[in-house]
N, C-alpha and C positions, 0 to 999 in steps of 0.2 A: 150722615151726610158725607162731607169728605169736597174731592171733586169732581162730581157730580151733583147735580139738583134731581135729578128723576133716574130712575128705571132705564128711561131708553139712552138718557143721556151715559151715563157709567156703560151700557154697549157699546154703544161708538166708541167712548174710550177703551175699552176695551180690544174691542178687535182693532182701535188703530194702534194699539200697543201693541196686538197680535202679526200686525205688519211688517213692523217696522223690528221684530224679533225681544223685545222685550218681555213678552208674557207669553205661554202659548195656553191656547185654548183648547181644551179636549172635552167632548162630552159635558159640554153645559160649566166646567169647572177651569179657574183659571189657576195657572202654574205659573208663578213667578222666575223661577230660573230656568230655562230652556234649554239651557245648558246641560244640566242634573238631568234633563228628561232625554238628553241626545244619549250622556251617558249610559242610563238604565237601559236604551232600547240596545247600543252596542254592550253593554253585559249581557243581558235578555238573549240575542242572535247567538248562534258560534259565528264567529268572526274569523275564518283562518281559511286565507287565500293562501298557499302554500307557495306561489306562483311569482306571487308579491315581493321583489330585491325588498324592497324598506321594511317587510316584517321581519325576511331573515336575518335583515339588519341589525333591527332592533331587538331581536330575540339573542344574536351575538353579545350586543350589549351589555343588555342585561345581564345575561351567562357572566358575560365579564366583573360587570358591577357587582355581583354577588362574589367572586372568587376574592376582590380585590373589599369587599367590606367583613368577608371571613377571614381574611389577614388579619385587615386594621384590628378586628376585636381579640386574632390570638393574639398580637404585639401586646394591645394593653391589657391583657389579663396576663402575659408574661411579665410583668410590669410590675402589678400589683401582687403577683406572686413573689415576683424578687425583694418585693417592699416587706411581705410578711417575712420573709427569711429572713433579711436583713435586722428586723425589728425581734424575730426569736432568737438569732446571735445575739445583736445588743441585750437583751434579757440575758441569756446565757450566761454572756461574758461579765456580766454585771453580775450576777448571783455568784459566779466561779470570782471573781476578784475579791468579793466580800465575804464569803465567807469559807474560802481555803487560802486565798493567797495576801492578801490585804485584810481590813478590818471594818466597819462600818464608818468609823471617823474618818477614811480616808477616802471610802466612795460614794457620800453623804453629798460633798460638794458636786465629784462629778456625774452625780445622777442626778442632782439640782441644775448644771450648764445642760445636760444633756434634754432633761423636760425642757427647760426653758427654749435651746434649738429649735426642738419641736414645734412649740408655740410660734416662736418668731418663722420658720419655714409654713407654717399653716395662716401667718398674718399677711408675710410676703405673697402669698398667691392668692387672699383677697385684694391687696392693692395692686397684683399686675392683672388680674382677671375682674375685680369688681364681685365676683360670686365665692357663696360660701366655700369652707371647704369641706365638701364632702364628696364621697366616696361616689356618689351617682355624679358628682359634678365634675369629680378628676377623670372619675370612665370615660365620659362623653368627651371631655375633651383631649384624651388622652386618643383614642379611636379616630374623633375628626382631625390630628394631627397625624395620626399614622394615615390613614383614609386617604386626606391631600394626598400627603407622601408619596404612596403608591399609585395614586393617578397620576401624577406627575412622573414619578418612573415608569408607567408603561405606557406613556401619551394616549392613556385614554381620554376621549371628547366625550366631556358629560355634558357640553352644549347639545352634541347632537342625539345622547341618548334623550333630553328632557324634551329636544325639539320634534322628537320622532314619538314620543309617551303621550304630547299635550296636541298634535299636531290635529286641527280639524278637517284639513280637508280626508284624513286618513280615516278618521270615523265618521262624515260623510257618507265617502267613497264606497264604503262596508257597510252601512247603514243602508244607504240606495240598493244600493245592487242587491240586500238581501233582503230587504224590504220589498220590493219590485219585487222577486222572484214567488216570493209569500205571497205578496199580493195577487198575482196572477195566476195562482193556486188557489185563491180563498174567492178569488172574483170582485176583491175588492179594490178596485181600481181611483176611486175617490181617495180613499185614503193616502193611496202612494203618490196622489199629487200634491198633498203637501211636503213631504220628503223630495 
């Protein structure tokens, strides 16, 4: 049942769903997101007006968004690299103190403050962050803090790159025009009047 009582009645709803842009209807079968289906038809196309300012735009963009998120990830694996160094010095220097220059009762304690650091610098950044500490949780955030960073240094607008990625009238525009052109090569002209 649902909302409909009959057959004919779930059509009418149906196609006034199909009006009004909620479902679309193809071939007997109804598709809930219309959206997902504008999608697949501009994946489906080649879409590249060459001609187009806002694609070379947005193809800049990008270029850019890519240069500036291969940064962010060298900084934080330069990071994490500096952390392993830093942690095979303290081994080092801890092995070299105990057992050439000092003796175990004397680096007993301070290899006991020194774990202990550790803990408390791993508790501190669950309570300024709320998330565990771990090694995929400091990357990520290690990355989205270099990431900012560098949008912010090179005044890149990732308003306008997201508004030029998500934009509809842009795959419309591309969808029409090459849908029509298809169209009038296949002779199907019904078709491109729902486009």
């Amino acid at each position: 049942m649902g909302v409909a009582s009959s057959e004919q009645d779930a059509e009418e709803f149906a196609k006034a769903l199909d009006q009004v842009g909620r479902v679309f209807i193809f071939r007997g079968n109804v598709y809930l997101r219309p959206q997902q289906i504008a999608d697949l038809v501009a994946k489906t196309f080649v879409l590249s007006n060459e001609d187009d300012p806002r694609l070379q735009e947005l193809e800049r963009l990008r270029r850019t968004k890519r240069e500036i998120d291969k940064n962010a990830q060298q900084k934080a694996n330069t990071v994490f690299w500096s952390g392993l160094c830093f942690l095979g010095l303290q081994i080092g220097l801890c092995a070299r103190l105990t057992f050439w220059d000092l003796s175990w009762d004397v680096m007993e304690p301070v290899s006991y403050f020194i774990m202990n650091g550790g803990i408390i610098a791993g508790f501190a950044y669950y309570l300024l962050t709320s998330r565990e500490p771990t090694y995929q949780n400091l990357m990520r955030r290690l990355f989205l803090f270099n990431q900012v960073k560098l949008i912010k240094k090179r005044n890149f607008n990732m308003e306008r790159l997201l508004q030029l990625e998500r934009s509809p009238q842009r795959y419309l525009k591309l969808i029409h025009h090459h849908c029509r052109r298809r169209c009038q090569r296949q002779g199907a002209i019904a078709l491109c009047a729902s486009f």
